[in-house]
C-alpha positions in Angstrom: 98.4 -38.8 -56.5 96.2 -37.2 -53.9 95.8 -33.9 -53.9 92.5 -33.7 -53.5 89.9 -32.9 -50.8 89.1 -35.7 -48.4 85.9 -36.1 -46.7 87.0 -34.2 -43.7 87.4 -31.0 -45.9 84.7 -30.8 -47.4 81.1 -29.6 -45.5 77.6 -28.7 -45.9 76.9 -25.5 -47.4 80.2 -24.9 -49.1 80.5 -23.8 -52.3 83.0 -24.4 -55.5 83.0 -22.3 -58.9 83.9 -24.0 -61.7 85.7 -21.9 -64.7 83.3 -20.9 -67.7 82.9 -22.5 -70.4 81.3 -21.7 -73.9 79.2 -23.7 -75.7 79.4 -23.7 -80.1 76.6 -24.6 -82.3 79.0 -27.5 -84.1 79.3 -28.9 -80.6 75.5 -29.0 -79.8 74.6 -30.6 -83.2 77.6 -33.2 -82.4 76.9 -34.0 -78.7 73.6 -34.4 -80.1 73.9 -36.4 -83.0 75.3 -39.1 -81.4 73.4 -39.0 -78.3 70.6 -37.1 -78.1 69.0 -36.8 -81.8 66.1 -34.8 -81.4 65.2 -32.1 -84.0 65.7 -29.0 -81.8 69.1 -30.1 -81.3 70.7 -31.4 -84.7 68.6 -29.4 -87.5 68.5 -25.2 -87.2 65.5 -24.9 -89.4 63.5 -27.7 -87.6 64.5 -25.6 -84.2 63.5 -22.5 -85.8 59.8 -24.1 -86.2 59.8 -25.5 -82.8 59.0 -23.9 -79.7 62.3 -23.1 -78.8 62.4 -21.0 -81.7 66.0 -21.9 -82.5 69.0 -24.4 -81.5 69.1 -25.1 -78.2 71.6 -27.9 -76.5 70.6 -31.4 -74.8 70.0 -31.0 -70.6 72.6 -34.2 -70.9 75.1 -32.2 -72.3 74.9 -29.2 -70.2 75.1 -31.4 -67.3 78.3 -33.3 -68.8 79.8 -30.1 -69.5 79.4 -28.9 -65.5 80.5 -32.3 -64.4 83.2 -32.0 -66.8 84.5 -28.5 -65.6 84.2 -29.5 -61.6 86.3 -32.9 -62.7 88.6 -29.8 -64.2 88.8 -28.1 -60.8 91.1 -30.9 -59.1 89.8 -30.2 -55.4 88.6 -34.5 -55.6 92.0 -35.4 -57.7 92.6 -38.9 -56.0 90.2 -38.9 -53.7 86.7 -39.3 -55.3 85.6 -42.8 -55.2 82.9 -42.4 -57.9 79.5 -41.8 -58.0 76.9 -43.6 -56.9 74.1 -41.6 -58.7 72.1 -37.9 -59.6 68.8 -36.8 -58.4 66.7 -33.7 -58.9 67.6 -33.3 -61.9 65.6 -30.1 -63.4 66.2 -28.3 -66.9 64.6 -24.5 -66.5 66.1 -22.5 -69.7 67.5 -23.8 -73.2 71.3 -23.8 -73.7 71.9 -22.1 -76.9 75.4 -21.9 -79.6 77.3 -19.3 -78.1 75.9 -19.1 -74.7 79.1 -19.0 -71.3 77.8 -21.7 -68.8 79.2 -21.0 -65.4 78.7 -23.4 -62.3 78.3 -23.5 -59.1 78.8 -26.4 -56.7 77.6 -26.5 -53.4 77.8 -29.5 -50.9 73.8 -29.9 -49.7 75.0 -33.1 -47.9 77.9 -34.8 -46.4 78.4 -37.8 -44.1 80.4 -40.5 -43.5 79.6 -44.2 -44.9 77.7 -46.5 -42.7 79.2 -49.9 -44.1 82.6 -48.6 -45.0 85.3 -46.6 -42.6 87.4 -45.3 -45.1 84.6 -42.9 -47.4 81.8 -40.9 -46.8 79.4 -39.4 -49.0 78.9 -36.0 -50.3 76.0 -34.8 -52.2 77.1 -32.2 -54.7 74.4 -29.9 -55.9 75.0 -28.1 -59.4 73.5 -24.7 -60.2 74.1 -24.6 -64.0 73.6 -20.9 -65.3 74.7 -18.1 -68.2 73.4 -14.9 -69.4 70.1 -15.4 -68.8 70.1 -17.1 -65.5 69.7 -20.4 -64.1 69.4 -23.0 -66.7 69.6 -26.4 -64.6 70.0 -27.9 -61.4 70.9 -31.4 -60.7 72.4 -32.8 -57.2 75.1 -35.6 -58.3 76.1 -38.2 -55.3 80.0 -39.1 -54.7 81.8 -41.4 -52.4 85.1 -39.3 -51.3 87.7 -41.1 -49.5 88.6 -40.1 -45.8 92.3 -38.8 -44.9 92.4 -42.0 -42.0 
């Protein structure tokens, strides 16, 4: 089913909120366990001697979260082709247990494909934040279907 935003809705400039989410200190040790097994991320005493100063989350799995919550939204149910990539990707504050993320989505591109009639593509840029303020940005690529 397509109940999603086609190419001709979408334009450069506006902007989606995604619903908060909160992040646990089971899930940080978890998520990075299995995929990002660094000290500050898996062991609270080895974070409390590093210079974080405590547990902080991965930048992958703050990132998964947003893309996760924007999937959550529905406004590209049916009509998101997939992605074709992320750029400017930049971590600027630790995630830590307990800490609301909140994002916002804003298109910073959108055009239609060159080589095929039936997609464009839409550069989405994610402003990742809580609390404290901003704590990543990263600019994730999509191929969205057109309505004709």
């Amino acid at each position: 089913m397509m109940s999603g935003l086609f190419l001709e809705d979408l334009y450069i400039g506006q902007i989606f909120s995604t619903d908060p989410v909160t992040i646990s200190e089971s899930e940080i040790i978890a998520f990075a366990e299995k995929y990002d097994p660094q000290p500050f991320h898996i062991n609270k005493d080895a974070a409390e001697k590093s210079v974080y100063g405590g547990l902080i989350a991965s930048g992958f799995q703050t990132i998964a979260i947003a893309a996760g919550q924007w999937l959550r939204t529905g406004l590209l149910q049916g009509t998101s082709l997939g992605g074709l990539g992320m750029k400017d990707i930049n971590w600027l504050a630790p995630v830590r247990p307990g800490d609301v993320l909140n994002t916002l989505v804003e298109i910073t591109d959108c055009r239609a494909s060159k080589s095929r009639s039936d997609r464009g593509i839409v550069h989405f840029q994610y402003t990742i934040s809580n609390k404290g303020g901003v704590v990543a940005i990263i600019t994730i690529i999509i191929m969205v279907r057109k309505k004709n």
